[in-house]
KOLTI-869065 format. One record per residue (C-alpha): x, y, z; residue in one letter. Coordinates in pm, whole numbers, plus 50000, padded with zeros to 5 digits. Each point is the difference from the previous one (the first is absolute). Layout:
KOLTI-869065
+-------+-------+-------+---------+
:     x :     y :     z : residuo :
+-------+-------+-------+---------+
:     X :     Y :     Z :       A :
...
+-------+-------+-------+---------+
This chain:
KOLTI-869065
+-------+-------+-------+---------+
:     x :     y :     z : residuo :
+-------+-------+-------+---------+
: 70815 : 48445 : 16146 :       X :
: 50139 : 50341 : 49866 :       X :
: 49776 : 50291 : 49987 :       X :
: 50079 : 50248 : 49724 :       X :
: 49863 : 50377 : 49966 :       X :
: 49955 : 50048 : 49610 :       X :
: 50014 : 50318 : 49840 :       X :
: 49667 : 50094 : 49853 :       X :
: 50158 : 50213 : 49805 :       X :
: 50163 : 49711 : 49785 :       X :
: 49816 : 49869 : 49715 :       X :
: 50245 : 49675 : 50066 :       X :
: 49910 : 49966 : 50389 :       X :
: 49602 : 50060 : 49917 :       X :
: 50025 : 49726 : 49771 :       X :
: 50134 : 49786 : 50271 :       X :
: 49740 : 50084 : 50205 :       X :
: 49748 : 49943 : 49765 :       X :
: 50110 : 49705 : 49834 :       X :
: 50033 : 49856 : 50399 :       X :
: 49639 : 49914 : 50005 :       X :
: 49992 : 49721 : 49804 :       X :
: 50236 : 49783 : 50268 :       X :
: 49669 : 49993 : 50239 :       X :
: 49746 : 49901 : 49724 :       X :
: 50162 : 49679 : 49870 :       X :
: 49712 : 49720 : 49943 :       X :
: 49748 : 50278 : 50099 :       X :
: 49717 : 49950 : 49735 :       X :
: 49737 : 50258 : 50139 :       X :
: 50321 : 50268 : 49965 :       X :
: 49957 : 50240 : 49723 :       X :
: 50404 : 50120 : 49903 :       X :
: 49995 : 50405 : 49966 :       X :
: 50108 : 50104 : 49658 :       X :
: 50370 : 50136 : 50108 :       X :
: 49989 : 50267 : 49772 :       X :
: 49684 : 50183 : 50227 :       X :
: 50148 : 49941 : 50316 :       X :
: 50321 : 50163 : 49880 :       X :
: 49825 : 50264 : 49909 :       X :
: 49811 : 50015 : 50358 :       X :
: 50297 : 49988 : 50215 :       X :
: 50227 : 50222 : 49733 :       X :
: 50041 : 50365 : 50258 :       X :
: 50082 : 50182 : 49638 :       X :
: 49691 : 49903 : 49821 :       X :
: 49710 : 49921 : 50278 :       X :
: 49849 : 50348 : 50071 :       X :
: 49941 : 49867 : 50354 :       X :
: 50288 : 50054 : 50116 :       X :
: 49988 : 50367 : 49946 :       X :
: 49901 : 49957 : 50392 :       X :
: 50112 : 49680 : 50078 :       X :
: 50322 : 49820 : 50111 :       X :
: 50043 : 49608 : 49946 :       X :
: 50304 : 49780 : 50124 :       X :
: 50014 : 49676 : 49861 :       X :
: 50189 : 49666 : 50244 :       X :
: 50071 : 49683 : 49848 :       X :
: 50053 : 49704 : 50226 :       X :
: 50236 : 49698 : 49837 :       X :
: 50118 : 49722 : 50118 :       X :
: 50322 : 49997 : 49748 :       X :
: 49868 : 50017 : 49641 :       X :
: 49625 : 49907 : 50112 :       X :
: 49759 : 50297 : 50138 :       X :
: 49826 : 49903 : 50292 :       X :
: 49820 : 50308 : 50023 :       X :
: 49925 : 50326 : 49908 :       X :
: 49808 : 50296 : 50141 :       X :
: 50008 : 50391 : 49907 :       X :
: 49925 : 50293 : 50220 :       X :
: 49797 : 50301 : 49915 :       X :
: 49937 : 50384 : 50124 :       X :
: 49730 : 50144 : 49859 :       X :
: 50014 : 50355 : 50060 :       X :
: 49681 : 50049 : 49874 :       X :
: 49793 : 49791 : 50249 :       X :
: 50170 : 50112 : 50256 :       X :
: 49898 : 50375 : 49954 :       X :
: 49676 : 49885 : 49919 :       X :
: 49918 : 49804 : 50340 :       X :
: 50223 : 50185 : 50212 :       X :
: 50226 : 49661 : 50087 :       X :
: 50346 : 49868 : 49974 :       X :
: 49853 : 49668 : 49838 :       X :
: 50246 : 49829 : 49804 :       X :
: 49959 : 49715 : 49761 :       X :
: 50174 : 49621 : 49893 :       X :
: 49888 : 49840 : 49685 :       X :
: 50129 : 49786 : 49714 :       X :
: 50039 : 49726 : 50300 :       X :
: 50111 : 49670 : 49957 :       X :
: 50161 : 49719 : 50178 :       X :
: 50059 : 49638 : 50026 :       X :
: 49889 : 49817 : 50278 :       X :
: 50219 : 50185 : 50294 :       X :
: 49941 : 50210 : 50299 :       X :
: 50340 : 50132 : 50012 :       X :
: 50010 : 50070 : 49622 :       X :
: 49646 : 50207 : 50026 :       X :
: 50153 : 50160 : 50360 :       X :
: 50285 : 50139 : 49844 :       X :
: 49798 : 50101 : 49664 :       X :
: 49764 : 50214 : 50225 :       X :
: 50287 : 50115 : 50292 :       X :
: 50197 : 50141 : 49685 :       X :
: 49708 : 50192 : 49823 :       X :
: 49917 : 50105 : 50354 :       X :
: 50302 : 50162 : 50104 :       X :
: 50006 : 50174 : 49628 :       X :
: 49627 : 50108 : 50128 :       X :
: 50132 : 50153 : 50313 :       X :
: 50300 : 50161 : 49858 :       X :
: 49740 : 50210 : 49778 :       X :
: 49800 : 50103 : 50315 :       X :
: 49735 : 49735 : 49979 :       X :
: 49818 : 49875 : 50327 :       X :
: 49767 : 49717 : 49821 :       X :
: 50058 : 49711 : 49707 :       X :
: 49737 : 49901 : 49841 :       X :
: 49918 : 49751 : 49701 :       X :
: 50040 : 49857 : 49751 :       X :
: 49941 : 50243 : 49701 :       X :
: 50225 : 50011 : 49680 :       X :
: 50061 : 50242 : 50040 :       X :
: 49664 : 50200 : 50150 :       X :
: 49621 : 49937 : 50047 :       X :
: 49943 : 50135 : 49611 :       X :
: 50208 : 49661 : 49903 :       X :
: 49974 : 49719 : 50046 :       X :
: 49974 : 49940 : 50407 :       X :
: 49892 : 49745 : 50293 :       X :
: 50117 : 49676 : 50083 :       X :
: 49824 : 49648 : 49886 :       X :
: 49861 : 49845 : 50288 :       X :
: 49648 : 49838 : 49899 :       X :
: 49943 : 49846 : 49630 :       X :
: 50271 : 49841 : 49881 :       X :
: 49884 : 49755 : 49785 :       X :
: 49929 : 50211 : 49663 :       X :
: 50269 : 50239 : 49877 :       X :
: 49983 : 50375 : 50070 :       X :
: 49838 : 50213 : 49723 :       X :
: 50144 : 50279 : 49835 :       X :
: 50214 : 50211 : 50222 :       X :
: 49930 : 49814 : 50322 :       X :
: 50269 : 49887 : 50232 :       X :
: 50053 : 49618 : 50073 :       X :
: 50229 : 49825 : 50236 :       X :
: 50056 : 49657 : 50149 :       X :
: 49779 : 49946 : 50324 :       X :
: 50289 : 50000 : 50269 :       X :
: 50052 : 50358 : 49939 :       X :
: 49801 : 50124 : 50242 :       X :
: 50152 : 49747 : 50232 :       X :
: 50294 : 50134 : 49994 :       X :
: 49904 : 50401 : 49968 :       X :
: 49802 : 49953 : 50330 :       X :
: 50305 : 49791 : 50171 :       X :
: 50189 : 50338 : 49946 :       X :
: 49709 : 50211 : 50182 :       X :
: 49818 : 50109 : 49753 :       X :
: 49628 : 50062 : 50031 :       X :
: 49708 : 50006 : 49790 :       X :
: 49918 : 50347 : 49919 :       X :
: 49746 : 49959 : 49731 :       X :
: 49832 : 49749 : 49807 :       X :
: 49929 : 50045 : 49613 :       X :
: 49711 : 49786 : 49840 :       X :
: 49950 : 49833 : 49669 :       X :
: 49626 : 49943 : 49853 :       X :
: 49921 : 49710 : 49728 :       X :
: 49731 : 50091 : 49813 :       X :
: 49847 : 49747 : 49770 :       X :
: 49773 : 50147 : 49704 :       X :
: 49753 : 49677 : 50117 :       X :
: 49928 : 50135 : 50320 :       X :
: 50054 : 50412 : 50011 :       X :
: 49754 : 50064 : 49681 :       X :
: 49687 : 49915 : 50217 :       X :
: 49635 : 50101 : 49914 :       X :
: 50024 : 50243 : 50283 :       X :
: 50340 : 50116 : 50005 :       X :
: 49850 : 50178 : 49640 :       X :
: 49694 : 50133 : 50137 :       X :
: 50232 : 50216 : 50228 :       X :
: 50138 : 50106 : 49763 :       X :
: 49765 : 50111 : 49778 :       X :
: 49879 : 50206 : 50277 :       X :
: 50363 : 50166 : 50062 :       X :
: 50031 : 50103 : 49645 :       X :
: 49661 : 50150 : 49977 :       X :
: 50047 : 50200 : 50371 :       X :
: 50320 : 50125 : 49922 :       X :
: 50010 : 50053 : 49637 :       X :
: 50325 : 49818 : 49967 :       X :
: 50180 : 49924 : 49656 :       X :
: 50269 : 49767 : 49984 :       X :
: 50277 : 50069 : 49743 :       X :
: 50296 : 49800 : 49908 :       X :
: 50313 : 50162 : 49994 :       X :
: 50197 : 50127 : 49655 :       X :
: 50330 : 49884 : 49905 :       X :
: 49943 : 50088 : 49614 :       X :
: 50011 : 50402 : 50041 :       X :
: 50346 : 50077 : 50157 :       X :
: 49851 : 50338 : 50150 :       X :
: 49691 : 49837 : 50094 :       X :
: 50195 : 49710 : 50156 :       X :
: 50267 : 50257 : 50208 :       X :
: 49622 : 50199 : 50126 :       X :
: 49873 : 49684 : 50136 :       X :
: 50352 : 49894 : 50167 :       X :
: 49981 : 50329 : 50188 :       X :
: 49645 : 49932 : 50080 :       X :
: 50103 : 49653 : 50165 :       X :
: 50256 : 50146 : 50180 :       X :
: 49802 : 50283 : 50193 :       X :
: 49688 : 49720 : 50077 :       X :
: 50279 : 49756 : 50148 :       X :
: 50148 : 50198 : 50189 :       X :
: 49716 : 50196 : 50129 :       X :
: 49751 : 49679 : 50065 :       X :
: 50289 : 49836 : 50189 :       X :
: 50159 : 50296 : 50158 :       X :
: 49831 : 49822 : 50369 :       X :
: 50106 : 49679 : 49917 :       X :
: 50264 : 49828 : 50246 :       X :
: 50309 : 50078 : 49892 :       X :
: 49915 : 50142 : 49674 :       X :
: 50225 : 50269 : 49832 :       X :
: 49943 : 50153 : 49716 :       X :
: 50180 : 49978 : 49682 :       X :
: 50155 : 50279 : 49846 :       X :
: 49917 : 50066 : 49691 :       X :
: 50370 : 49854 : 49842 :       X :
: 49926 : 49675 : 50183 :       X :
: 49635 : 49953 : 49872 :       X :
: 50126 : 50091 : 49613 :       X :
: 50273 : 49720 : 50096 :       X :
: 49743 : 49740 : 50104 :       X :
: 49726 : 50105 : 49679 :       X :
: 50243 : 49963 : 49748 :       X :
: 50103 : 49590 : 50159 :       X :
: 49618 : 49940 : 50019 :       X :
: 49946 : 50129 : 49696 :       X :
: 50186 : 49681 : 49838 :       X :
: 49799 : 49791 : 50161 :       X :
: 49684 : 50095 : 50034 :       X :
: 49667 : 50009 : 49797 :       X :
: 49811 : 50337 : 49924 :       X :
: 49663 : 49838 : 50062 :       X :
: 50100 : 49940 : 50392 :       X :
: 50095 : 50350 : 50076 :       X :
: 49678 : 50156 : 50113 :       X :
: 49916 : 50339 : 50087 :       X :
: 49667 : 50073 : 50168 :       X :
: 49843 : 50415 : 49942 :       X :
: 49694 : 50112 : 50148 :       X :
: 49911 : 50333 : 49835 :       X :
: 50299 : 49954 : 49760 :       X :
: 50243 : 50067 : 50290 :       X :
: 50207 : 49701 : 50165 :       X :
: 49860 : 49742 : 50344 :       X :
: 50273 : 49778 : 49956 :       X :
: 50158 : 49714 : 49756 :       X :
: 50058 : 49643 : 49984 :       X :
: 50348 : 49833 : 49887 :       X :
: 50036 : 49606 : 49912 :       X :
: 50283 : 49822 : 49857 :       X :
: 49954 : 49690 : 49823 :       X :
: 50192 : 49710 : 50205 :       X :
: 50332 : 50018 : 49765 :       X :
: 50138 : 49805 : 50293 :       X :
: 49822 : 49675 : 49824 :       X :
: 50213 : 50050 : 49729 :       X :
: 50330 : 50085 : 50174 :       X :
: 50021 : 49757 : 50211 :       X :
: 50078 : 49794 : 49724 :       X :
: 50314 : 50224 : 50001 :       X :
: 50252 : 49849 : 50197 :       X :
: 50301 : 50163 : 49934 :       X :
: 49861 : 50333 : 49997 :       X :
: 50166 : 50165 : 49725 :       X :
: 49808 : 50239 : 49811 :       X :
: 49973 : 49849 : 49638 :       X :
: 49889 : 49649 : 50087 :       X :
: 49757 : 50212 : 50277 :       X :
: 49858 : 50168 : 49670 :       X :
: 49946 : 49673 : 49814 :       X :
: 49793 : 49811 : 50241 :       X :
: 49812 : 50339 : 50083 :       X :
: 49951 : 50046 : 49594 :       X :
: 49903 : 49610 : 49983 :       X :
: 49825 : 49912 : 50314 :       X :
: 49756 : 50302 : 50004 :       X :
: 49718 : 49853 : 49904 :       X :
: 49982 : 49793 : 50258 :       X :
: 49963 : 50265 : 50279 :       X :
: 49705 : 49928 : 50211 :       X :
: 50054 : 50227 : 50296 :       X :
: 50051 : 50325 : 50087 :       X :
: 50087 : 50239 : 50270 :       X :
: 49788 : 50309 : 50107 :       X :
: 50316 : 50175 : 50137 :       X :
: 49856 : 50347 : 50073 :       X :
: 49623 : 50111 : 50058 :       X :
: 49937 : 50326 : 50169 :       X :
: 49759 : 50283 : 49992 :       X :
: 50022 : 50354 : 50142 :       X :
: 49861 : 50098 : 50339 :       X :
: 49717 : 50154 : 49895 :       X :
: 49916 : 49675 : 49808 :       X :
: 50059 : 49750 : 50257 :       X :
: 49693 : 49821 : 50127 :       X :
: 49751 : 50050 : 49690 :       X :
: 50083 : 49622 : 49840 :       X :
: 50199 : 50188 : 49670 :       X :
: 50287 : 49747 : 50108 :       X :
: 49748 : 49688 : 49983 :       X :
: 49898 : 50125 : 49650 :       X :
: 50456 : 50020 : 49948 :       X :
: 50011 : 49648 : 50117 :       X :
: 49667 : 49910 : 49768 :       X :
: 50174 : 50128 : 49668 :       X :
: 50301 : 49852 : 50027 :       X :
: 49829 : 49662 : 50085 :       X :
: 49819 : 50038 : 49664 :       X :
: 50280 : 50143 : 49778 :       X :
: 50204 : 49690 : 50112 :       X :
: 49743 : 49746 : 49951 :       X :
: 49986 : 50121 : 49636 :       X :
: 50342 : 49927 : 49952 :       X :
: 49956 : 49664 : 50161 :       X :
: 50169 : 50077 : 50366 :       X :
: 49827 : 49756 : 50252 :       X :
: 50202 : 50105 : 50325 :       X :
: 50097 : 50346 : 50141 :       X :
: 50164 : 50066 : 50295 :       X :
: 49951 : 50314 : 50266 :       X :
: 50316 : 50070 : 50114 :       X :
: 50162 : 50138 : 50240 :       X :
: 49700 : 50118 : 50248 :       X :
: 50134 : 50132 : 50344 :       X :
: 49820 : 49781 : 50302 :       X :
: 49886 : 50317 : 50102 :       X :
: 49783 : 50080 : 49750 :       X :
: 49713 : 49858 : 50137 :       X :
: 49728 : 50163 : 49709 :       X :
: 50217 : 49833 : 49670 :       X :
: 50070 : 49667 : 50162 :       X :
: 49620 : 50011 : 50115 :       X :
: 49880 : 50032 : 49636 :       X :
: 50265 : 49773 : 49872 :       X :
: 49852 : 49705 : 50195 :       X :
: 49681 : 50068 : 50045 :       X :
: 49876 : 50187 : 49675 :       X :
: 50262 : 49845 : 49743 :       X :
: 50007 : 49703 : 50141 :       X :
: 50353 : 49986 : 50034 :       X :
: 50223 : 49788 : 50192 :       X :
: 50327 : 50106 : 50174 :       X :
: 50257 : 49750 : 49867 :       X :
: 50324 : 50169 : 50129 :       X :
: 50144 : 50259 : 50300 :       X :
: 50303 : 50196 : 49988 :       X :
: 50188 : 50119 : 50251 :       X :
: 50198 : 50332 : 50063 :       X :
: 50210 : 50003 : 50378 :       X :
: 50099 : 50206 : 50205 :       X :
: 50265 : 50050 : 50253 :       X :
: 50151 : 50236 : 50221 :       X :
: 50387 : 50068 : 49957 :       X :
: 50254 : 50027 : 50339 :       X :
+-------+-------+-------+---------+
C-alpha cells in the first residue's frame, strides 16, 4: 500500500480524489453516486468560501493503480474560535475492508492535525457540521436522502479499532403523511396559530431583491437559533450565499417557509425534495446524464427531507415549530409526497426528538455517528 498526500490545490489531484469513491461502492444498490461536478466544487480551496478559514489536506491510499482508501483532514478556524478548542476534523472517509489501510488513513490526517496545533480529531464531516456529516451506523437498508452521508456497515468497525469514540449521535425521523396528520395533532395546532398569531409564508425566488432579503433573513435565524447547538458555527455570510444559490437548483419555493408573528421573523422551515431518488439512478456521476434522470424521474419523488427547522429564542417553546412541521406536511401532500424525513436531530435534543415520536408519530429509522479522539 502507498499512501499519497494530494495537492488540493490541483484540479487534477481533486479529481482523483473524487473520482476514488466509486472503487468502495461497486454492487452497492442503496449508494447514491455524488454528481462529480458538486463535489469539485466543495473541495475546490479557490471557489468554496469555506475555506476563507479553513485548511483541508487530502491522502489517497492505493494499492498500485487501485485506491484502497481515502480520507481528508480539516482545520476549521472558525469553530475553533468559537468553542475555545483545538478540535480538528477527518471526513470524505473511505476504505476497503482493512485495519491497517483505515490506521494509516487516520495516523496521516492526524499528524497533519497536530502539525497545525490541534489536540482533538473528530468526525466525519465533508468537510464541517453545515455539510454533509456523521457516520452510517443504524439503517442501512434504504438509501440516504438528499445530502445525507452513507457508508458500508464495517466502517465503524474499523474507525473504533483505531480508538475512536462516539462523540455524538445524529437522528433521522420518517414521517409518513398516514400517521403524522392525526385528528389531534390539528387541534394543536389550531390553538398555536390562534395564541400566537402566527402566519406562515413561503419563501420568494421570483423577485431577485425580495429573494436576496429573505436569504439574509435565513442566515441571521440559523445562526442565531443554533448558535447553542453542539458544535455549531455559524456561517458567514459568503458561505450561506454559497449554499442558497446550490439549493436554489434544487429546491421548491412552496417548502421554504418563513413563520412572522407581528410581521417580524420566529423562525423558518427548509425541505428539499428527495432528488437522491432520482440520482441514484446516476451511476457514473457526471453532470449531464445527472440532469436527465433528475429532468425525467421527477415526478416520481415521494419523499422529502426537512433539513433545517429553527425558531429564535424568544420563540422557542410556544408550538410555532409544530405549526413549521404542519405546513410543510400539507404543502407536500398536495404535490403528492407520502414520506418526509427529519433529519439530522442531535440525541441531545431531547424536546424535537420528543415531538417527533410522540406527536408526529414518527419513527427513527437511522443514527449517525460523529467520533472523537484524542491526538498523542
Amino acid at each position: 500500500m502507498n499512501l499519497v498526500r494530494l495537492d488540493e490545490s490541483s484540479r487534477r489531484d481533486r479529481l482523483r480524489f473524487v473520482k476514488a469513491q466509486w472503487a468502495f461502492y461497486r454492487g452497492d444498490r442503496n449508494w447514491v453516486p455524488p454528481l462529480i461536478f458538486d463535489r469539485m466544487k466543495l473541495l475546490d480551496v479557490r471557489r468554496n468560501p469555506f475555506y476563507e478559514h479553513s485548511k483541508i489536506a487530502l491522502f489517497l491510499a492505493m494499492d498500485g493503480s487501485t485506491p484502497v482508501g481515502r480520507i481528508a483532514a480539516i482545520v476549521n478556524d472558525n469553530h475553533n474560535r468559537t468553542h475555545g478548542d483545538r478540535v480538528g476534523f477527518f471526513g470524505f472517509y473511505e476504505s476497503i475492508r482493512s485495519q491497517e489501510v483505515t490506521a494509516a488513513l487516520l495516523d496521516a490526517a492526524a499528524e497533519w492535525l497536530m502539525l497545525h496545533g490541534m489536540t482533538h480529531i473528530r468526525g466525519p464531516v465533508n468537510p464541517s457540521m453545515n455539510d454533509e456529516c456523521g457516520l452510517l451506523v443504524e439503517g442501512f437498508d434504504r438509501p440516504p436522502v438528499v445530502l445525507m452521508t452513507y457508508n458500508p456497515p464495517y466502517y465503524a468497525e474499523l474507525l473504533e479499532g483505531w480508538g475512536l469514540q462516539k462523540a455524538m449521535d445524529l437522528y433521522a425521523y420518517l414521517l409518513d403523511q398516514n400517521s403524522y396528520r392525526s385528528e389531534k395533532l390539528q387541534r394543536m395546532i389550531g390553538i398555536v396559530r390562534q395564541r400566537t398569531g402566527v402566519h406562515i409564508r413561503a419563501m420568494n425566488f421570483r423577485d431577485r431583491q425580495q429573494f436576496r432579503r429573505d436569504v439574509a433573513l435565513l442566515k441571521d435565524i440559523y445562526n442565531t437559533a443554533w448558535e447553542k447547538n453542539w458544535g455549531f458555527v455559524k456561517m458567514t455570510d459568503a458561505e450561506f450565499d454559497f449554499l442558497a444559490a446550490d439549493l436554489k437548483q434544487i429546491a421548491d419555493p412552496d417548502l421554504v417557509l418563513i413563520a412572522e408573528v407581528d410581521g417580524k421573523p420566529a423562525g423558518f422551515a427548509l425541505a428539499l425534495p428527495d432528488i437522491n431518488q432520482c440520482l441514484i439512478h446516476n451511476r457514473s456521476g457526471r453532470l449531464l446524464p445527472g440532469l436527465w434522470h433528475l429532468l425525467t424521474k421527477r415526478k416520481a419523488i415521494d419523499t422529502v427531507r426537512i433539513i433545517v427547522l429553527g425558531l429564535l429564542p424568544q420563540y422557542r417553546r410556544t408550538g410555532i415549530d409544530a405549526v413549521l412541521y404542519w405546513e410543510i406536511g400539507e404543502r407536500a401532500h398536495k404535490r403528492g409526497i407520502r414520506w418526509g424525513e427529519a433529519s439530522w436531530i442531535l440525541e441531545t435534543n431531547a424536546e424535537m426528538n420528543h415531538a417527533l415520536e410522540h406527536t408526529m408519530h414518527g419513527v427513527r429509522y437511522k443514527t449517525y455517528r460523529l467520533y472523537e479522539r484524542a491526538l498523542d
